[in-house]
N, C-alpha and C positions, 0 to 999 in steps of 0.2 A: 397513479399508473399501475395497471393492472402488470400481472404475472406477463401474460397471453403478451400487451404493450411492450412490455421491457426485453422480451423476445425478441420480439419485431424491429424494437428500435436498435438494439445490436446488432441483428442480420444484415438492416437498409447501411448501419456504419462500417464494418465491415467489408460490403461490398464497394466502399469508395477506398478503390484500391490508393487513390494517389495521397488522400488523406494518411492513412493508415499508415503510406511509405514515408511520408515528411513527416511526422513524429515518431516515427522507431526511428531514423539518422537524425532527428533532433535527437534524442533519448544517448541514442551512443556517444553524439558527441557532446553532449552533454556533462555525460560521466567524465568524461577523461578530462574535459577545459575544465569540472567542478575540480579534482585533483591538483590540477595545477593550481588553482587558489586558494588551494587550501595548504598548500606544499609546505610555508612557512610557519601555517596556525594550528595551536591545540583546538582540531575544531570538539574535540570532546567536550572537555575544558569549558571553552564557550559557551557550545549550545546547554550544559549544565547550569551555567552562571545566566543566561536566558532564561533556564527554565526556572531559575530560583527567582527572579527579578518578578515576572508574570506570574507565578506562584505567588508572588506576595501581594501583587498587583488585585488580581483575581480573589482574595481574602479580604484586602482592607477595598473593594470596589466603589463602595460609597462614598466611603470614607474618602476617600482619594477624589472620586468627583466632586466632592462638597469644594476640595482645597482646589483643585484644578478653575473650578468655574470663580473661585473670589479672587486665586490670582489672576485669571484671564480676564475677569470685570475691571479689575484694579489696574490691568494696562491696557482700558481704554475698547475690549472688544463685549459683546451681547452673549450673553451663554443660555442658550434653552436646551433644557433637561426633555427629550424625547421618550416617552414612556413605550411606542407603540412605531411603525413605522409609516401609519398613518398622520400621527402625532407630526414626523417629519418630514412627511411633502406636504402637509396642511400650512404648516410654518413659513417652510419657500415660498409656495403660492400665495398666502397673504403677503408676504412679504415684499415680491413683485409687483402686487397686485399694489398696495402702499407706495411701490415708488415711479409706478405708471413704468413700468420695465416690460420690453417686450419680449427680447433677445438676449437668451443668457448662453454662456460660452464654459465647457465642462471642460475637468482636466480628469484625468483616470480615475474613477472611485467605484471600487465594489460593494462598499456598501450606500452609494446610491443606488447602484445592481440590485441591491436586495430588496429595495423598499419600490424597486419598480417607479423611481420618477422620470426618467422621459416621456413615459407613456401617460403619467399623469399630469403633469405639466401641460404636456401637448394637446391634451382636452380642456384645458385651463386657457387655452387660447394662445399659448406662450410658444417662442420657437427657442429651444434647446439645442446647443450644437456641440458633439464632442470632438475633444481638439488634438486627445492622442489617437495618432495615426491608427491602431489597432481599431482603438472605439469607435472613430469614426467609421472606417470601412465595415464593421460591422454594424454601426446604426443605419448606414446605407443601405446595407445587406438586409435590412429590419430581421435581422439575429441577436443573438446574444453571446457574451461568452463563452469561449467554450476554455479561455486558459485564466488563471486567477493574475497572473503578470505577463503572456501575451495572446490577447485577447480574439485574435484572430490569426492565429499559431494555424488552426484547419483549414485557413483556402489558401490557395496557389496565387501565385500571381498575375495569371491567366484570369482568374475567377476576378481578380481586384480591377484588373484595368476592364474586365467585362462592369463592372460597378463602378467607376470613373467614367467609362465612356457613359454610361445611362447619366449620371450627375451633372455631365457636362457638356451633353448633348453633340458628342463631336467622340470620334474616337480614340483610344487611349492605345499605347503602343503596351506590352506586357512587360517594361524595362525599369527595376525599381528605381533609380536614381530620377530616372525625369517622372515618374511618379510621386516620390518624393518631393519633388520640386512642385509638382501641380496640385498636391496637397497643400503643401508651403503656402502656397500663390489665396487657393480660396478661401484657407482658413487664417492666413493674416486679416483678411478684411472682415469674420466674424470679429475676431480680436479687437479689432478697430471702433466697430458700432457696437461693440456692447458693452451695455448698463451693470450686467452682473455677471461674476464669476463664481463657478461652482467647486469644490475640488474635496479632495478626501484627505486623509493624513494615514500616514504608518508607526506615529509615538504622538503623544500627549501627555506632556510632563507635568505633574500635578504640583511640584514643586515651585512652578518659576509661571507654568502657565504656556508656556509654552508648544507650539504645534512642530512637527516633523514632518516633511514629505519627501522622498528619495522617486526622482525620474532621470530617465536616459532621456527627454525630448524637453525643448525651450518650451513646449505648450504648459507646462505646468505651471512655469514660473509666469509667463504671460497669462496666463487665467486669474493667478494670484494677486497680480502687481498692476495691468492695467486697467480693469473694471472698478468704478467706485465703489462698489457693494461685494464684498468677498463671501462665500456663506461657505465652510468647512463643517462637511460631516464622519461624523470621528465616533465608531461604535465604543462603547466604554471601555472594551477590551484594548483598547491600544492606549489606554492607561500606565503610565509607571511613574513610583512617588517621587525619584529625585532624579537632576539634571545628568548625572554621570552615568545615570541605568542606559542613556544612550550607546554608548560606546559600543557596546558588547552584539547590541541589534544590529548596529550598523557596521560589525566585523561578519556577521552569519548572513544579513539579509543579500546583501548582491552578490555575495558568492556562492551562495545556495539556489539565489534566483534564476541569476543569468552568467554564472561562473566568472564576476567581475571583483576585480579586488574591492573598486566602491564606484558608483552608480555615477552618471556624469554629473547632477544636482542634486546638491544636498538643500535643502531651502530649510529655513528655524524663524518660524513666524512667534514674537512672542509681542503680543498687543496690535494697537490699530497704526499705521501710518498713512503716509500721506498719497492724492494721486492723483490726477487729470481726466476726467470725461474724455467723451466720444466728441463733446462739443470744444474742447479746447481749456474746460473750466479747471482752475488748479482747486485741489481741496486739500485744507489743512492736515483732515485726517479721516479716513477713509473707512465707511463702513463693514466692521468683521461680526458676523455673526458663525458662533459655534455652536453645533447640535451635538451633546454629547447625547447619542443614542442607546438605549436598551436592548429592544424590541429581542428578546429572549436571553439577553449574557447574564442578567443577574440569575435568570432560573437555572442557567447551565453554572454558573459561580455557585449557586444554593444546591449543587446536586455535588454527592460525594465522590462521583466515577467520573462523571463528565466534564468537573473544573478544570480536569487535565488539558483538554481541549482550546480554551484561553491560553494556554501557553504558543500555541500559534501565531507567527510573524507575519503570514501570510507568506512565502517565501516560494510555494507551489512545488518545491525539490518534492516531496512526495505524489506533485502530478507525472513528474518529469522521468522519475526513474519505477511507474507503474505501469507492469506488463498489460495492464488489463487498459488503463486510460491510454497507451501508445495506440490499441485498436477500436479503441471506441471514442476517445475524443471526449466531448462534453456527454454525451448519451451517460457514463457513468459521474451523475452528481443532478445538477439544477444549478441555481446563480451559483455558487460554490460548486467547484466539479473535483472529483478523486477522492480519496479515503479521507481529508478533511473535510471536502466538502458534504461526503454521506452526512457527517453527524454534525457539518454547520446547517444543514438543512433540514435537520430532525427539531434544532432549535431555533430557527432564525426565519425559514421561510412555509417549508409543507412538509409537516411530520409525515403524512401518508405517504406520499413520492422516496421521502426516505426510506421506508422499512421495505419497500421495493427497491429502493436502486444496491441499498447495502449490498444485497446477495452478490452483489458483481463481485465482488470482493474474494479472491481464495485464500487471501492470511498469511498470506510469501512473507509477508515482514520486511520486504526491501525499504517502504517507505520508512519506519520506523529505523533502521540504519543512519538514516539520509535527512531527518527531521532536524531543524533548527533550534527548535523548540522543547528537542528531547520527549518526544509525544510518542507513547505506548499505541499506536491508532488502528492497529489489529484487536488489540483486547479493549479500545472504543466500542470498535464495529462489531464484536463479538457482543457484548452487553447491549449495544442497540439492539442483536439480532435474537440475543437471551431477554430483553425486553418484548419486543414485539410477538415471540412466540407466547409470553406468558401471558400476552394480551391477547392474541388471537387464536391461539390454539395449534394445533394442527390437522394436517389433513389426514386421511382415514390411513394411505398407504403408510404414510410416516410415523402413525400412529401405532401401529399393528410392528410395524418394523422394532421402531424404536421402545417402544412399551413395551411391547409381550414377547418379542424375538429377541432382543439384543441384552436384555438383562437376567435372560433366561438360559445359563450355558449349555445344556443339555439339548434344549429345544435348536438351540442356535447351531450346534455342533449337527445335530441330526440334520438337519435343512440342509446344512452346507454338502453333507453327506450325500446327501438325496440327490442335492443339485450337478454333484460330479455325476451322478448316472444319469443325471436327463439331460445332458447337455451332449451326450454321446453322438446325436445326429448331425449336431454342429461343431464336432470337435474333430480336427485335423494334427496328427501330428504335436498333441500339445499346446494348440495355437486354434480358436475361431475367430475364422475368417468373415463370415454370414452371419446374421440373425434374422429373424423373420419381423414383420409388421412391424410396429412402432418400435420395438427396439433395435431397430435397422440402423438407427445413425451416431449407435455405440459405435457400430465397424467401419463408419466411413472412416477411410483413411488413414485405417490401424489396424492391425488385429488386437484380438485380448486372449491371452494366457487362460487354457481351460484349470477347471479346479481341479485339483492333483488326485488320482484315482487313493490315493494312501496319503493322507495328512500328515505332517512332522511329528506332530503328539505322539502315531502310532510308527513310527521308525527307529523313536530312541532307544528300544534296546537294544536294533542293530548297527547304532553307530559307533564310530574308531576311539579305541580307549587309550589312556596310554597306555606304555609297557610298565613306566612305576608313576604313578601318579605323587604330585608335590601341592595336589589343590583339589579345592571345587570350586566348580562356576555354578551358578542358577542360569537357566536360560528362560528369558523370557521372548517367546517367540511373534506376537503380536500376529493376527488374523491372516494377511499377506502369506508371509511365511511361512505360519503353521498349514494353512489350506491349498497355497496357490503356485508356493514355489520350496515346497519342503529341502529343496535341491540345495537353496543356501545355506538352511538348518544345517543341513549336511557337511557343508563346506567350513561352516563356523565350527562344528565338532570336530573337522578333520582338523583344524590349525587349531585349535586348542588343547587335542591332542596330542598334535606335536609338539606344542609349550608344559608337556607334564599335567593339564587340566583334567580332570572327570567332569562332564556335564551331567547337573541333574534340572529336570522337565519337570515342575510342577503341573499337574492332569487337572488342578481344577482355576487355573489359568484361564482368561477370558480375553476378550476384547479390551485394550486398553481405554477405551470412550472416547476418545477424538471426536468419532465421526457426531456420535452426540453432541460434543461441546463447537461443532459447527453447526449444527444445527439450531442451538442455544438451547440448550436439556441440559440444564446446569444437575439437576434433579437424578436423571438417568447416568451423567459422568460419575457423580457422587456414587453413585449405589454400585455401578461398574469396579469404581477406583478400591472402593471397601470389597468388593469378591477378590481383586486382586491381591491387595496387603494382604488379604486372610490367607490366601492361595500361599503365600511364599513366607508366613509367618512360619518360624521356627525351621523352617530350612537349614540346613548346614554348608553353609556358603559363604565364601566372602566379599564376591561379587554379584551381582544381579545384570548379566551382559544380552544386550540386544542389537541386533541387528537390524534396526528400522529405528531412526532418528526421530520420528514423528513416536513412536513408545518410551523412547527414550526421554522427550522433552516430557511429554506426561505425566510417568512414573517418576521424574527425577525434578522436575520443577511444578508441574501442575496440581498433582496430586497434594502437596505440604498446603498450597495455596488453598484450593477448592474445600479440603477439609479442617483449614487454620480455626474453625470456629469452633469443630466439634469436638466436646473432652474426652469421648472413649477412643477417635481414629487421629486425634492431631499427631501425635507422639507418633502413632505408628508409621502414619504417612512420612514421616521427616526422616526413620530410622531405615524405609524402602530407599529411600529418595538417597539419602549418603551412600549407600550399596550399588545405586546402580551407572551403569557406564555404556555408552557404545561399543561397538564391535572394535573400528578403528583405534579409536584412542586406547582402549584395553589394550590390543596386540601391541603398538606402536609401542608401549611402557614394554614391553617385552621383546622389542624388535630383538637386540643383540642375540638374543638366542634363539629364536627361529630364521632370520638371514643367512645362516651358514648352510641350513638345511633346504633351501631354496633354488630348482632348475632354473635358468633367466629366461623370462618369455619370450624376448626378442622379438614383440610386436609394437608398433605405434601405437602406444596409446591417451587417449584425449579421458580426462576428467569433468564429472557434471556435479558441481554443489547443489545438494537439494538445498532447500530450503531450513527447514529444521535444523540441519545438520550445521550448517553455518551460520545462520541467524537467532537461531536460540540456544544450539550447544555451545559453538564459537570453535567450532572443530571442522579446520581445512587445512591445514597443513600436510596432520596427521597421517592421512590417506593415500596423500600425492609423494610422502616419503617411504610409505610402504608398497606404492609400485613402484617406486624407484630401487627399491632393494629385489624386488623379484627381478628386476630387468624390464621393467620398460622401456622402450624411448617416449615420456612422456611430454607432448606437447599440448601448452595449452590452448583451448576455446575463445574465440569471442563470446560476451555473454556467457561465461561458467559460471557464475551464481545467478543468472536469470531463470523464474520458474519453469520450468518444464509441461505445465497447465494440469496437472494430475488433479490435484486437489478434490481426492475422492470423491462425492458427490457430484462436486463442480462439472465433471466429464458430461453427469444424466442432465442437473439442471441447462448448463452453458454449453453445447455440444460443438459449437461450433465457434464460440470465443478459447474451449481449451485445444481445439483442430487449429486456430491459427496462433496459440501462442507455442503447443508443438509444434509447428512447421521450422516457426525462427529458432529453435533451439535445435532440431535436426539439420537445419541449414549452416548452424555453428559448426555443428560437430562434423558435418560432412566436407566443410571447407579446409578441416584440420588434417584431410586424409585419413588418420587413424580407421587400421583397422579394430579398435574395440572402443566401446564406450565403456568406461570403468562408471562406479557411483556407488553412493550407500544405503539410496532405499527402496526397498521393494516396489511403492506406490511409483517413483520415476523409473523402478525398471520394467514397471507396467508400460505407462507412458509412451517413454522414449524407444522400450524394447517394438511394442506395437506400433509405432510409425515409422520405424526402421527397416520391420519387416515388408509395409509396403517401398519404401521410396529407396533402396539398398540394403537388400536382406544378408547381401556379403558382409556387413559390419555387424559382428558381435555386441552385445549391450550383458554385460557381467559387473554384480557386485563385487565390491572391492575383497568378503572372503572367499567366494568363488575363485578370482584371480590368481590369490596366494595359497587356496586348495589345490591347483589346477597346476603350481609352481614345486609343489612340497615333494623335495625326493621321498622315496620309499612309499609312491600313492600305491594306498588299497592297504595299509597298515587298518589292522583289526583290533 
């Protein structure tokens, strides 16, 4: 899938507005029913003791299917070892073919999904019929998944009884229950005349032999139980060595899935028993063949970043609670769809389609909260995309950008310079509204913050000192701030000043790399992160405070990691890294003495979690108590930690997937009444400031030190 494709395919999904509506209220309520089941459990805990299980799993992989297949032979079922996914519909198909079988009957498996057998089958002469309710209406639909647990979660039920009426020749009312029932009705009599049953499994106990299937519908079990010929395919990753490693899956998987305390069937297939034909014949003991499959886990088990990725339950909570899959549906993934499915389809189905569909991805980190399996799958997709760039390159703009402009501070500084004067004919009041030709659908239904005529770099010697200073801070200002909104610079000197702080401004300061390390310029982050350390080496400081969370994660956790290798920068990176802090959490340790000094705002105001700030700092509390000390009336948001769609880049590349994930987050905040949006990063008060000004320019959008600048008696203290 091309660039130009994956465009296109977001815009046509998008535009299906009803889609779009039914999983953002799937999505919300979602969250809250997940809450409730999890109310009684350490789901921490858990999903920890998950990931240790499949971590072990995913290590002794062989090893484990060797013992899996001699106990599963030893009670009585067939085990074929699948190297390929050819390997495993080559097998069904003789297999059927051997037992004169015309009509097999399917129970939910995504990893027949993967290996694409209906479609092969169905050229084999054979009629395949899937029996959960989802898979069918979508093998009706001749679609595919678009959810990894409910598989046609994107049509209506309008769309369903339009595809019931076609199947049945007669029309279908759009009324789930008697739908329900007229499913019931035609898929009993598959059940009845068929020879073999197909199905998947969710555990495979190497200890006992043992299979696991967890479903909310009778079809799985009648797939299982009635056909004389059962054929389970079971990719190796759903491996684990001993009988008890169940427990813990089956505490995370339904209530991460479908926010169920546990699933209506639990079914524990352990060897062959007994069953009755289509003809009335009784058999002693009934044909189980198991395909323990490959077809790419052992390469992802042999790779040292991506083994992480086997620790997945399948559980889909990281489709469920992703801003970007709420508007795009399956369009972001292939048989696997969402940030697990990017890198299940880098190994398992089209690595090409992969290093395109990644980009969907802006790295909010929500799925990573929410994962069962305690799965890092930001910094997956980040190394697929630090992958693919080193394989393909880049393009000349990115190249020029990134190479020669952004590692270059002098050069970088000067451009940005330049760019505050050429932008004069489209700058209004601090705000463009217009751009011209192709960059015209930056300002759809935003404006954007012009570059500051005086950069923060060149204001600090006229900012507020104290009257007896008890400190220094270092400020690290990150690009935003220093060039775009020096205003907060300001505001963080003002309240520092009034805690007894001196700020000092290191001048040879850069770019923190972010945007590089989305890009995946591991190469460019590096050489960035070392101008920075040297920048602030030997400083007289004892903190290192930023106002931009996304600098903050960087400098204080990025930077230790990206240079843990190197002997002259490790040390130094780890002694930056201890130094530095955000804005909030800094003042916050010092509220007592600056809340005295504080006028109360006496406005409504609504809180916005970036991203960074909550999911990699772990700082939200902090912020919503220090407007509460200026006088807010702080009420909260629906969706306060959903992303806001900034995700620098992401604005140019996805212009219109980050237009409708700001829409739902100005639609939060405007429901809340609040006149201000308070927040803690420049990048979301780009954002949300720019979609505000179109759709209610009454509502203020101010960082959380602006706030308590704006609050501080004795303003315009020098």
């Amino acid at each position: 899938m091309s660039k130009a494709a994956l465009r296109q395919a977001t815009r046509e999904a998008l535009a299906n507005t009803s889609v779009c509506s039914a999983l953002g209220k799937f999505a919300d309520n979602y969250v809250i029913a997940r809450e409730q089941a999890y109310r009684h459990k350490d789901f921490e805990g858990l999903r920890r003791e998950v990931a240790r299980i499949k971590r072990e799993a995913a290590e002794r992989m062989e090893e484990l299917a060797g013992q899996f297949a001699r106990e599963a032979t030893r009670r009585g079922a067939t085990v074929f070892r699948a190297a390929t996914a050819q390997d495993a519909r080559e097998y069904i198909a003789r297999l059927a073919r051997s037992k004169g079988i015309k009509t097999i009957v399917k129970s939910k498996s995504m990893a027949s999904e993967e290996i694409h057998l209906n479609d092969y089958l169905k050229k084999q002469g054979l009629d395949v019929v899937e029996t959960d309710l989802g898979e069918w209406i979508i093998q009706l639909a001749c679609q595919r998944p678009s959810h990894m647990v409910m598989p046609a979660i994107h049509m209506s039920r309008n769309e369903v009884a339009e595809i019931f009426s076609r199947e049945i020749k007669k029309p279908v009312e759009p009324e789930i229950s008697s739908m329900v029932q007229l499913a019931r009705r035609e898929l009993r009599r598959k059940f009845l005349s068929s020879w073999m049953g197909i199905s998947g499994a969710n555990i495979a106990v190497a200890e006992t032999g043992t299979i696991v299937m967890v479903t909310n519908e009778g079809n799985g079990r009648l797939t299982t139980t009635l056909p004389p010929v059962h054929v389970i395919i079971v990719g190796l990753e759903k491996l684990v060595p001993r009988f008890t490693d169940i427990a813990p899956i089956l505490e995370v998987l339904p209530r991460s899935a479908t926010a169920q305390h546990i699933t209506t069937y639990v079914t524990m297939i352990t060897g062959a028993v007994s069953a009755v034909d289509p003809d009335g014949n009784y058999h002693e003991q009934k044909e189980l063949h198991i395909i323990l499959m490959d077809n790419g886990r052992t390469s992802m088990a042999a790779d040292p970043v991506f083994k992480e990725a086997l620790q997945c339950v399948r559980c889909a909570a990281c489709l469920n609670v992703c801003p970007i899959y709420q508007l795009v549906g399956g369009v972001f993934g292939d048989v696997y769809t969402g940030g697990i499915g990017t890198v299940l389809t880098a190994f398992f189905t089209d690595p090409q389609k992969a290093q395109r569909v990644q980009n969907l991805c802006f790295g909010c980190g929500r799925c990573r909260d929410y994962c069962s399996g305690n799965i890092d799958l930001p910094a997956l997709i980040g190394e697929l995309r630090r992958r693919t760039v080193e394989r393909e390159g880049l393009g000349y703009v990115e190249k020029v950008i990134f190479e020669r402009v952004l590692v270059n501070r002098r050069l970088f500084h000067r451009l940005l310079k330049t760019a505050s004067r050429l932008q004069k004919p489209f700058a209004r009041g601090g705000k463009i509204r217009h751009l011209p030709l192709f960059l015209s659908g930056l300002t759809e239904g935003r404006t954007l913050p012009a570059i500051a005529d005086i950069p923060f770099r060149d204001r600090v010697g006229t900012l507020p000192r104290p009257d007896r200073a008890t400190g220094r801070v270092a400020i690290f200002s990150g690009c935003l701030i220093d060039f775009v909104y020096p205003g907060i610079g300001e505001s963080v000197a003002k309240v520092l000043a009034a805690l007894g702080f001196e700020i000092v401004h290191p001048e040879q300061q850069t770019c923190c790399g972010y945007p590089a390390k989305q890009a995946g310029l591991t190469n460019i982050f590096a050489e960035l992160a070392r101008q920075n350390i040297a920048a602030f080496a030997g400083i007289d400081a004892g903190h290192i405070l930023t106002a931009c969370p996304t600098c903050a994660e960087a400098l204080k956790f990025l930077y230790p990691e990206l240079l843990a290798g190197d002997p002259v920068w490790s040390n130094r990176a780890r002694e930056l890294a201890e130094r530095v802090t955000d804005f909030s959490s800094f003042v916050h340790a010092h509220r007592e003495k600056l809340t005295p000094l504080l006028v109360p705002l006496q406005q409504k105001v609504t809180y916005h979690d970036s991203c960074h700030l909550k999911r990699y700092l772990r700082v939200t509390a902090e912020p919503r108590q220090l407007l509460k000390d200026a006088g807010a009336d702080l009420v909260e948001m629906n969706r306060s930690d959903v992303c806001c769609g900034f995700g620098g880049s992401y604005t140019i590349k996805f212009p219109e997937l980050s237009k409708s994930v700001l829409n739902r987050k100005l639609e939060s905040a405007l429901d809340t009444g609040a006149e201000v949006v308070a927040l803690d990063c420049p990048g979301c008060r780009m954002q949300i400031g720019g979609g505000l000004d179109h759709q209610n320019p009454r509502v203020q959008v101010m960082h959380t030190a602006e706030i308590l600048a704006r609050c501080l008696a004795g303003a315009g203290r020098a």
